[in-house]
N, C-alpha and C positions, 0 to 999 in steps of 0.2 A: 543410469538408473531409470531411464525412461519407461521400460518394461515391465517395475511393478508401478502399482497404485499410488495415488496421492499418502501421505499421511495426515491424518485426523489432523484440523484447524487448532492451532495454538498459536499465542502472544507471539507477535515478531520478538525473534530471538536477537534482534538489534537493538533491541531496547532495555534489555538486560544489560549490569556493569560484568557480566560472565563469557558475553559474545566473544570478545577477542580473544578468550583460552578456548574457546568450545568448536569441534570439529562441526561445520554446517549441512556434511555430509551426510553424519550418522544420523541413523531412522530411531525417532524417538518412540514413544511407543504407541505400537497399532501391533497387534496381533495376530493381523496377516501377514505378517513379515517374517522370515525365519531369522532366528539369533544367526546362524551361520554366515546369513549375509553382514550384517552388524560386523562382525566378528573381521570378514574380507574387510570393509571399509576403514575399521581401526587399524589394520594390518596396513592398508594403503598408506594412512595415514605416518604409522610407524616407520616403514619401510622407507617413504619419499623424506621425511622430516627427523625421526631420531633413532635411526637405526646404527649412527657411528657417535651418537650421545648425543647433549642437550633435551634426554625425556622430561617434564616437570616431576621434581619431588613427590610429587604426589597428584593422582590422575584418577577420574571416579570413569567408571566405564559400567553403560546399562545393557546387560543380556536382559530381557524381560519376558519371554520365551515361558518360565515357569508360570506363570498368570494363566496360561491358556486360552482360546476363546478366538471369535473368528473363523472358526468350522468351514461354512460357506464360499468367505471370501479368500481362505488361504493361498497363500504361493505354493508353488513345488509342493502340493499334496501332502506338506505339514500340517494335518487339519483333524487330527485328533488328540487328544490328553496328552498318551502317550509317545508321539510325535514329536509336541512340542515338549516338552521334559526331554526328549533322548536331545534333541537338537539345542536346547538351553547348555545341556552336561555337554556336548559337543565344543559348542562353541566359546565353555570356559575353559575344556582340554587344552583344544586350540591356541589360546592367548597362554596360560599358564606355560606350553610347552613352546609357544614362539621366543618369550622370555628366558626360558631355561637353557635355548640353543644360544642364546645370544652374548659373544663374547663379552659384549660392553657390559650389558646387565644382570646376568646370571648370577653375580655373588654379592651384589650390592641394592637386590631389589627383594621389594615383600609383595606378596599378593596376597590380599583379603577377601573372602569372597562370603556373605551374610543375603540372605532370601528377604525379599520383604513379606511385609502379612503373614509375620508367623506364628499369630494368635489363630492361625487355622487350623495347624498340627495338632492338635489336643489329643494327648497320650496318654496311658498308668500314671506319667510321673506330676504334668502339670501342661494347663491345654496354652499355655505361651513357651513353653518349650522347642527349641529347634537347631539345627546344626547350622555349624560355620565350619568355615577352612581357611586355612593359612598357607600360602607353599612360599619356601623359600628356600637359600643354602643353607641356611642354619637354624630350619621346623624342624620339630621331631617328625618322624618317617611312622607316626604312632597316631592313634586313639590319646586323646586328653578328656580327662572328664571331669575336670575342674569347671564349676559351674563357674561363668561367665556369664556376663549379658552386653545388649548392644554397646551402652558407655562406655563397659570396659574395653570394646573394641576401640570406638575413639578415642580413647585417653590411651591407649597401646601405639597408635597411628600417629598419637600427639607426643609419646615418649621416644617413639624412634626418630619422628621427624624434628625434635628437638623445639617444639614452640609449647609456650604455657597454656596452660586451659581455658578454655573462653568461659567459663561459669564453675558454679558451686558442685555441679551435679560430675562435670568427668574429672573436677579436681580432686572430687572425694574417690573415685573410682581404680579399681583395680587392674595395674596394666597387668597383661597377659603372659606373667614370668613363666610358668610353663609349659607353654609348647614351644619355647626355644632350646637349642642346645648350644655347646659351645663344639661341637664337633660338624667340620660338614658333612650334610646328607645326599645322597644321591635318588633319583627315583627314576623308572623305567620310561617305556614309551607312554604318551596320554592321548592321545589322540587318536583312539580308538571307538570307529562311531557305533554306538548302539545298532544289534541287527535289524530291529525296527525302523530305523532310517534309513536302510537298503528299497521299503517299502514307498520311500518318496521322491521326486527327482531332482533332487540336491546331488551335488558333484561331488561323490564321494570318492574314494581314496580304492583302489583292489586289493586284494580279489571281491570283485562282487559277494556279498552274502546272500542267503536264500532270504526273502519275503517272509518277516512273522507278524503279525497281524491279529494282537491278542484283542484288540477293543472293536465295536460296532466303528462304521465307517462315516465321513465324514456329514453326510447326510441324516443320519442317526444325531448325530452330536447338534447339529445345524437347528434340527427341531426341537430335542429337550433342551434346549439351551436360550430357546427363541425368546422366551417371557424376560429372561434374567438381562433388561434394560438401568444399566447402570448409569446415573452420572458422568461423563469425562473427569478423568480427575487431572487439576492443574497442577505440574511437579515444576518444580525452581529447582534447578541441578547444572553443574558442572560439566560441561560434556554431556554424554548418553547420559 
């Protein structure tokens, strides 16, 4: 990993009671990182440790790719919007289809996958509004439009995994009867990279696709973006 850059200064991660489940490997978040490499290092992790079983119950893993930002200092010429969005949607194809080939785990596991900051989307319907996903053997292969919100996902996580509710708030909440079936589903290939990321030098998969290149370039984005100095924000999490 010598090859890219430092990651941004955070609290030794040995001093958390979280160190001893959490891969030390994975790049937390810095924005010049592409999710795809994220993605390789879970996969390492997966592959060397519980690829013939023993995965944890339950495993939080951060793509953070969709944030954006880092124009300047990106890797492999992921360094525009739409870059890093096609490479986030990558590298959760990725993990979802690593899971789905996998003898051991393919019919006994759920993948939840929920955006943060999604009071940014503001739409016709309501500006906190935003999509989630589910993939498993026994998702519907469909559109659910059963309004849900984030508790209802943890209290859905906490019914499958069989433990009570830590508070008032996901005890009251509605697990997510709907977008299961009782039949299993099958779904195609996912890991198909957006042709925008043909545009960057990430190790993609053939046939080469042709270069499209709908946004200003990374130097464009480097300058309007220059003022927009945020805080570091400190996350407490589980893994990535």
């Amino acid at each position: 990993m010598t090859r890219f850059p430092a990651a941004p200064s955070w609290p030794p991660l040995r001093t958390s009671p979280l160190a001893p489940f959490t891969d030390q490997y994975f790049r937390g978040f810095d924005p010049s990182f592409p999710d795809y490499y994220r993605y390789k290092e879970w996969e390492r992790d997966f592959d060397t440790n519980y690829a013939t079983g023993g995965l944890p119950n339950l495993s939080l893993v951060r793509f953070m790719h969709d944030h954006t930002g880092n124009f300047a200092t990106s890797i492999d010429l992921v360094n525009t919007p739409d870059r890093d969005q096609a490479d986030n949607d990558y590298a959760v194809g990725l993990l979802v289809e690593k899971i789905a080939n996998s003898p051991v785990y393919k019919n006994n596991t759920l993948i939840f996958v929920v955006e943060d900051d999604a009071q940014d989307g503001g739409d016709h319907v309501d500006s906190h509004r935003t999509i989630a996903f589910v993939a498993g053997a026994y998702v519907k292969n469909a559109l659910v439009s059963t309004a849900y919100n984030t508790i209802d996902f943890v209290r859905t996580i906490e019914e499958v995994l069989g433990v009570q509710p830590m508070n008032l708030n996901d005890a009251l909440a509605t697990p997510m009867a709907d977008i299961f079936t009782r039949c299993r589903t099958e779904s195609g290939p996912l890991r198909r990279p957006a042709s925008i990321l043909y545009c960057t030098n990430l190790p993609l998969p053939a046939p080469i696709q042709p270069c499209t290149n709908p946004t200003p370039d990374s130097r464009y984005w480097a300058r309007v973006t220059a003022g927009l100095t945020l805080p570091m924000r400190i996350a407490s999490m589980a893994g990535p």
